[in-house]
Residue frames relative to the residue before (quaternion, step in Angstrom):
aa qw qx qy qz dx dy dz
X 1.0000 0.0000 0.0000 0.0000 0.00 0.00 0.00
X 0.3581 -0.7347 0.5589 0.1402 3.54 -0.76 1.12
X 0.0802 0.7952 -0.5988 0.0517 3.82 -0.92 0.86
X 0.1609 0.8934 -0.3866 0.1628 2.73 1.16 1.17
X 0.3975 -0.7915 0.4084 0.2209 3.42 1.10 -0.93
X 0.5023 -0.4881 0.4613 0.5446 3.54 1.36 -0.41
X 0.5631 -0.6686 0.4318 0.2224 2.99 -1.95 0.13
X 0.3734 0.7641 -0.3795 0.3642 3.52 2.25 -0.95
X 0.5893 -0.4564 0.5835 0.3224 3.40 -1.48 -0.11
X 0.7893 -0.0343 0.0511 0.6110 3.81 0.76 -0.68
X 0.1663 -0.8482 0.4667 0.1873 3.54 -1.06 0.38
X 0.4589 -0.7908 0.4049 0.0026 3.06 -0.80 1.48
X 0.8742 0.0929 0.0315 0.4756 3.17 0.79 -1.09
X 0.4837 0.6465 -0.3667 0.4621 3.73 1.76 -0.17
X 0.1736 0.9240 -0.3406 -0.0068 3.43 -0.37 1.35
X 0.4448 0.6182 -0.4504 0.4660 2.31 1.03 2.23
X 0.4598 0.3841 -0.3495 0.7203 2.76 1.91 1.21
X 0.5905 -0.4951 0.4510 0.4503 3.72 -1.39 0.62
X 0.5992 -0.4897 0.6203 0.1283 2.88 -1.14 0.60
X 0.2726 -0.7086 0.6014 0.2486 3.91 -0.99 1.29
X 0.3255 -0.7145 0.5987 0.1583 3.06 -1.38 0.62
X 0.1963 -0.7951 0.5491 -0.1666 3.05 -0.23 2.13
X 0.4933 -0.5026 0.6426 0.3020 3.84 -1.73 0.74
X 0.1325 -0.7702 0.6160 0.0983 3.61 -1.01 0.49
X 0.2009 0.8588 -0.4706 -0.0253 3.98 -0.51 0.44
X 0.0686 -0.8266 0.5432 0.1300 3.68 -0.04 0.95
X 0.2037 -0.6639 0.7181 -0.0452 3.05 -1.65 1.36
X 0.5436 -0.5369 0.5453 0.3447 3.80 -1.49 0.32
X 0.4778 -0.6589 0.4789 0.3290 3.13 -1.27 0.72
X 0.4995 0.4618 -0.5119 0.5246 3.91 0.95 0.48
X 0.6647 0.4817 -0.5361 0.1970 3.65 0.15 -0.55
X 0.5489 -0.6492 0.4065 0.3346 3.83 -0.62 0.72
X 0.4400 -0.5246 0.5353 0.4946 3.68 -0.93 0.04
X 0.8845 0.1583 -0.3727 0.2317 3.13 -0.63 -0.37
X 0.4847 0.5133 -0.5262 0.4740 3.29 0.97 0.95
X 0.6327 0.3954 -0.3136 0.5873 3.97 1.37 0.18
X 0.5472 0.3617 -0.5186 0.5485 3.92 1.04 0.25
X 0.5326 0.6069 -0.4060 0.4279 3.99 0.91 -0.48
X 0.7448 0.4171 -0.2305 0.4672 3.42 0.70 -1.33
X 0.2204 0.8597 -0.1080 0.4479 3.42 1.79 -0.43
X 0.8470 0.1456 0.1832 0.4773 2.86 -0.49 -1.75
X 0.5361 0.5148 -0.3466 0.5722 3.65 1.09 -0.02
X 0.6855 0.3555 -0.4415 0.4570 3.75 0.27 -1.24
X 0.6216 0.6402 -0.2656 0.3651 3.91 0.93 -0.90
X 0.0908 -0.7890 0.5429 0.2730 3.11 1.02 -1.08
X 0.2878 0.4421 -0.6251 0.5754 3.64 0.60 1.51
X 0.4721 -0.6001 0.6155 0.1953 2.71 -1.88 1.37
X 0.6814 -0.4585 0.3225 0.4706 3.70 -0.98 0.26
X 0.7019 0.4201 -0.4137 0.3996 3.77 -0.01 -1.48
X 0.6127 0.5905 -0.3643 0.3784 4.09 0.67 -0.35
X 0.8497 -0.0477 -0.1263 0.5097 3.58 1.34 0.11
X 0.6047 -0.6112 0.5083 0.0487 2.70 -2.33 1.17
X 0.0273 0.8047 -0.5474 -0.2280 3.38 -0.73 0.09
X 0.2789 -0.7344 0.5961 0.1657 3.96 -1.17 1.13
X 0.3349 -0.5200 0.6938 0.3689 3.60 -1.31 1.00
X 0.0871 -0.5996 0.7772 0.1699 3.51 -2.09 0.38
X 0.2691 0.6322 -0.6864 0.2382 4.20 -0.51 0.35
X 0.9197 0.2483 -0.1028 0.2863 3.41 -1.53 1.03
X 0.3237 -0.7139 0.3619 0.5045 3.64 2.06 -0.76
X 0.5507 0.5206 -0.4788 0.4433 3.32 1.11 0.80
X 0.3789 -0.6502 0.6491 0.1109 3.92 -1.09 1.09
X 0.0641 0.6439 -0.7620 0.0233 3.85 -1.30 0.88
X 0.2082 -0.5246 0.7691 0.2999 3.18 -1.50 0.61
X 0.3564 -0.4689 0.7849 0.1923 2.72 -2.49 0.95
X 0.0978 0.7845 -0.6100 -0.0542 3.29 -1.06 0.52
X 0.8466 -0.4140 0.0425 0.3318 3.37 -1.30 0.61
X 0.3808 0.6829 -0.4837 0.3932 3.55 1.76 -0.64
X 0.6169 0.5291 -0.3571 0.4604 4.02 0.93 -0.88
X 0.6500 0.6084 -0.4466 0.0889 3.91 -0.30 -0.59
X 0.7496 0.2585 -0.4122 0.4487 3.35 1.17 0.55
X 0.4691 0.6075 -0.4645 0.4417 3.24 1.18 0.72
X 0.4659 -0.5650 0.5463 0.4066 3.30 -1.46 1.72
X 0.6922 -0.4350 0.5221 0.2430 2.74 -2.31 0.39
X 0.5451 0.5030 -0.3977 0.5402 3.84 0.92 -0.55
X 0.5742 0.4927 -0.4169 0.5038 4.00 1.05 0.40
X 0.6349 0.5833 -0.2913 0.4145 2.88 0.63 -1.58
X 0.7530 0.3678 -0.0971 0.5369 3.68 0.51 -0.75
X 0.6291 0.3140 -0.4104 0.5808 3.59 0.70 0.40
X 0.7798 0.3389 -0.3534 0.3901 3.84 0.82 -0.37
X 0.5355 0.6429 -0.3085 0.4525 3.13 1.73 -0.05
X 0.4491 -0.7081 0.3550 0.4133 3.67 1.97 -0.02
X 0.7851 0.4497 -0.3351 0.2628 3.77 0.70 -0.13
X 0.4618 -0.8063 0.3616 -0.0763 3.28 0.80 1.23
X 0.4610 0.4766 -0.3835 0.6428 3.41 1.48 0.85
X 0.5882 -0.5572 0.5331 0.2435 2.95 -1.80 0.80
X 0.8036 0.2142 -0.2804 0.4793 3.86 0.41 0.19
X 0.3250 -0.6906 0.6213 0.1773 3.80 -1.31 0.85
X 0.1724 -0.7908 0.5825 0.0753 3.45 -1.27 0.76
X 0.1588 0.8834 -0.4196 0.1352 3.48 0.12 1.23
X 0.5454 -0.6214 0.4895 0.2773 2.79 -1.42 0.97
X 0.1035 -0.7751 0.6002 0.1682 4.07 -0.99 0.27
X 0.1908 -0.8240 0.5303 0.0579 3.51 -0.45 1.46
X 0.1521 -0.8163 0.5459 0.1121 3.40 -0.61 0.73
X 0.0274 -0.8053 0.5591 0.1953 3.90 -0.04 0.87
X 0.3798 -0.8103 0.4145 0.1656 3.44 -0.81 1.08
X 0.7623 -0.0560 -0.1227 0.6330 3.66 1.24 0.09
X 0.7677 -0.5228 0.2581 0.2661 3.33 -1.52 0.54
X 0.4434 -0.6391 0.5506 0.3030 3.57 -0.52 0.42
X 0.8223 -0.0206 -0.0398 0.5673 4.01 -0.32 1.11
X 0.4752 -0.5694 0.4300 0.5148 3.48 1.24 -0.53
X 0.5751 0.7176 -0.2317 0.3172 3.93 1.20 0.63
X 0.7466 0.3956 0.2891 0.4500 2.33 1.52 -1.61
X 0.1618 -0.8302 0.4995 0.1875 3.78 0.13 0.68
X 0.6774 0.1399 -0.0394 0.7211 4.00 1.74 -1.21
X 0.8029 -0.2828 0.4530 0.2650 2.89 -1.52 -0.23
X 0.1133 -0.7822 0.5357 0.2973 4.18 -0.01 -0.28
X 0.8191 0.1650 -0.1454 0.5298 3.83 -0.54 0.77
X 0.7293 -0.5414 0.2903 0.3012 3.54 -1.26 -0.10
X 0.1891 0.8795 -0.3489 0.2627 3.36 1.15 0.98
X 0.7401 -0.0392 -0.0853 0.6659 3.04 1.62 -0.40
X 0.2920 -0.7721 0.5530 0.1128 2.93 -1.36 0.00
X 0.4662 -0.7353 0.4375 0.2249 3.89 -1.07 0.51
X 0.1181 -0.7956 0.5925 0.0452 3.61 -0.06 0.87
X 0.2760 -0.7026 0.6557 0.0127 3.43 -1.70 1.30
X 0.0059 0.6976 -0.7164 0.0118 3.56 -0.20 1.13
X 0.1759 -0.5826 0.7928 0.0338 2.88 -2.30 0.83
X 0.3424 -0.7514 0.5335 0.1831 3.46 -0.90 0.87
X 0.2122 -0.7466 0.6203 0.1131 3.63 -1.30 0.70
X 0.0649 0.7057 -0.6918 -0.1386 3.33 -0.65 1.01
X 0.6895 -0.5238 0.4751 0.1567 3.01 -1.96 1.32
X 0.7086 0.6149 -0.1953 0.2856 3.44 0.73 -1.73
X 0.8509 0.2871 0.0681 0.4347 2.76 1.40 -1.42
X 0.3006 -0.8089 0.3878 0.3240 3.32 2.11 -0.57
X 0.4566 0.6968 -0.4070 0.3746 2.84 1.39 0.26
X 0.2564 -0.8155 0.5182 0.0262 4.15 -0.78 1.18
X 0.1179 0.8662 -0.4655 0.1383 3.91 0.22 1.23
């Protein structure tokens, strides 16, 4: 018997698995991104430069990054290829500074990996 759950990071729409239990926030498609990572980072109480946000649509991960903050969101999501009326994103929170400079990395030097664990014993995917 497979208890895998799927392969996604969270599941949205497979209801024959629990449902992830996801934050939900609707914004207008004029409001800019970085006037929704602001709004963001306030409900959180994390100052902005402490977080990132990844598109997730399809099992593929994009950083948005800051080149976006005055583009409406109804951009964000048309240059991001997923053409649907809702974004699924990932919200990174970096918790101290990189050298003391730095909140990320700058450019594509690294990258953020999503592991999911298989246990054998149990078939069980987490």
């Amino acid at each position: 018997m497979n208890l895998h759950q799927g392969y996604g990071i969270a599941n949205f729409d497979n209801p024959q698995y629990p449902l992830s239990e996801v934050l939900q926030f609707k914004i207008l498609k004029i409001e800019t991104y970085g006037a929704f990572k602001d709004k963001l980072a306030t409900n959180f109480d994390i100052p902005t430069k402490q977080i990132r946000f990844w598109a997730l649509e399809n099992n593929m991960i994009r950083l948005i990054t800051d080149n976006y903050l005055s583009l409406p969101m109804s951009t964000i999501c048309t240059r991001m290829g997923l053409g649907q009326n809702e974004l699924k994103l990932y919200l990174e929170i970096a918790h101290k500074p990189i050298n003391d400079e730095t909140w990320f990395p700058v450019g594509y030097t690294h990258v953020i990996i999503f592991i999911k664990y298989f246990d054998a014993n149990t078939q069980y995917l987490e």
